[in-house]
N, C-alpha and C positions, 0 to 999 in steps of 0.2 A: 419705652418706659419700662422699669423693671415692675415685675409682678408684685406685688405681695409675697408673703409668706405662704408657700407653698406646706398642703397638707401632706405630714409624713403616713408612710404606708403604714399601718397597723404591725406589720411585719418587719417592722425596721425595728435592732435593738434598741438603738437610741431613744426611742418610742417608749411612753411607761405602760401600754398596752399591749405592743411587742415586747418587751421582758415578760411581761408577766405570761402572756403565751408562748414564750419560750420554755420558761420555766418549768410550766404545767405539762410540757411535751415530755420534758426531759424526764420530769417526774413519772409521768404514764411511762415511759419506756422503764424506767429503774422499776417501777411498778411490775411488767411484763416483764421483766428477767426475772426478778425477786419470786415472781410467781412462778414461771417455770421452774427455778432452780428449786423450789418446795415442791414443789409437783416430781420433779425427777427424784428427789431425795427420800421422800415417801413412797415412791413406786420401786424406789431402787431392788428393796428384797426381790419380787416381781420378776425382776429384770433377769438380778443376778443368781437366781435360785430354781433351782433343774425343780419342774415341775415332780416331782416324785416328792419332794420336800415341800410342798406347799398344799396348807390346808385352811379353808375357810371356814370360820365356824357362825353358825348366828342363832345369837341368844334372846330371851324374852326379857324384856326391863328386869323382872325379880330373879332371875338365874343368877346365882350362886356355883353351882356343883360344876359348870364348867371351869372353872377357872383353874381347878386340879388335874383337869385333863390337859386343859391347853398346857399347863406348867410341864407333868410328863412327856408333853410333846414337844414343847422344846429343848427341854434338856436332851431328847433323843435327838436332836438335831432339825426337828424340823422347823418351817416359819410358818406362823401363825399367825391370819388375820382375822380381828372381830368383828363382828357389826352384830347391832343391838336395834334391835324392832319392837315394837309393841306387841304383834302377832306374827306367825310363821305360814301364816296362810298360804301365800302369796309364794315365800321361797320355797316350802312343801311341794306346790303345785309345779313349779320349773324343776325341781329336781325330781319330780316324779313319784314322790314317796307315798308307799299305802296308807290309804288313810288310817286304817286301824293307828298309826305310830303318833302319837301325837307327844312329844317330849318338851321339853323346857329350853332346849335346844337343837344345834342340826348342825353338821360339819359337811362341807361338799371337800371332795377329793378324787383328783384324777377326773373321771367322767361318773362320779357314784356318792352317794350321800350317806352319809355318818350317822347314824342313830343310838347314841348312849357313849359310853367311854370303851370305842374300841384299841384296843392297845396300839404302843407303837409297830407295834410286831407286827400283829394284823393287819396295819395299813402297808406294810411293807410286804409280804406276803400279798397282799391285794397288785402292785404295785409290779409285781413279777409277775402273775398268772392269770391276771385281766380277765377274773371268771365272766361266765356270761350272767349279766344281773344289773340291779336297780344300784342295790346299795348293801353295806351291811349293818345288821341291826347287832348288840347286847343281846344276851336271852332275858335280862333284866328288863333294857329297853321296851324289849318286844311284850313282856307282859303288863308293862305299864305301872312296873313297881316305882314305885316313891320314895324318898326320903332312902335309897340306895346307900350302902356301903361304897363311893369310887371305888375303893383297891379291889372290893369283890367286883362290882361291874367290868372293871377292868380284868379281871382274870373270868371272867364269866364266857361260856360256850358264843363263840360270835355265830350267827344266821348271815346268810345269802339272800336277801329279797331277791325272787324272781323277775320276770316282765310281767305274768299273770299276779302277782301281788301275794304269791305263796314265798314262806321263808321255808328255808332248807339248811340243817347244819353245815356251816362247813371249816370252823377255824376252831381248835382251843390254842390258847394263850397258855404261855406257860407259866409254872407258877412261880417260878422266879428266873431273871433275868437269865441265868444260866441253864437252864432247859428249855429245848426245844419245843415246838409247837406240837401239838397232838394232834392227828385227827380223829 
């Protein structure tokens, strides 16, 4: 005696429960590509850019004055990535920075943290002579001046944060692109 109507697998296309879990497969995978190829597209600079050239900056929601540094710093070629925090607490603390520093921003570079608008120059000079140190500070930065001139902070006496949390001179910036750095 033949059987009855045998139940199809859920798996079977023919099935409107297997299409439709087909579909949804297929979908996650375009999904999973889709994703990765954003993911590598995004990371790409990362990728393809000689760590000398790559500087992370991070700013507090109301900062402003960064944005004329980052701008300076690309145009010299470097990449620049942002992230925006509420507070800098947290990334102070991993890159090691004295507290006295407390700015509106903070850039990491190389193995050493950014404090104020240090020139392109500076970080290239940094970048050759891997002094021994934290990070370098603006002399602006360092006093905790406010409402800054960029162009002056940028041409301003850069500091060497020590490992003891003492700054020490050690860069000027020149005052235009065409002169060399002073010490």
């Amino acid at each position: 005696m033949p059987r009855r109507s045998q139940r199809q697998p859920a798996s079977d296309l023919t099935h409107p429960v297997g299409r439709r879990l087909h579909r949804f497969r297929m979908l996650l995978r375009l999904a999973l590509v889709a994703g990765a190829l954003a993911i590598a597209s995004t990371t790409w600079d990362r990728w393809s850019t000689p760590p000398e050239l790559q500087v992370d900056v991070y700013r507090t929601h109301g900062c402003t004055c960064v944005f004329s540094w980052i701008t300076v710093l690309r145009a010299a070629g470097f990449s620049v990535s942002v992230y925006e925090y509420e507070t800098l607490r947290y990334v102070r603390a991993s890159l090691r920075t004295p507290p006295q520093l407390r700015g509106c921003h903070l850039g990491a570079y190389l193995d050493y943290f950014i404090e104020g608008h240090v020139s392109p120059a500076g970080l290239s000079r940094l970048a050759m002579e891997h002094p021994e140190g934290l990070g370098l500070v603006t002399e602006n930065a360092a006093a905790n001046a406010r409402h800054v001139n960029v162009a002056d902070d940028e041409r301003s006496l850069v500091l060497l944060a020590q490992a003891d949390g003492r700054l020490r001179p050690w860069f000027q910036p020149p005052l235009s692109p065409e002169e060399p750095g002073r010490d």
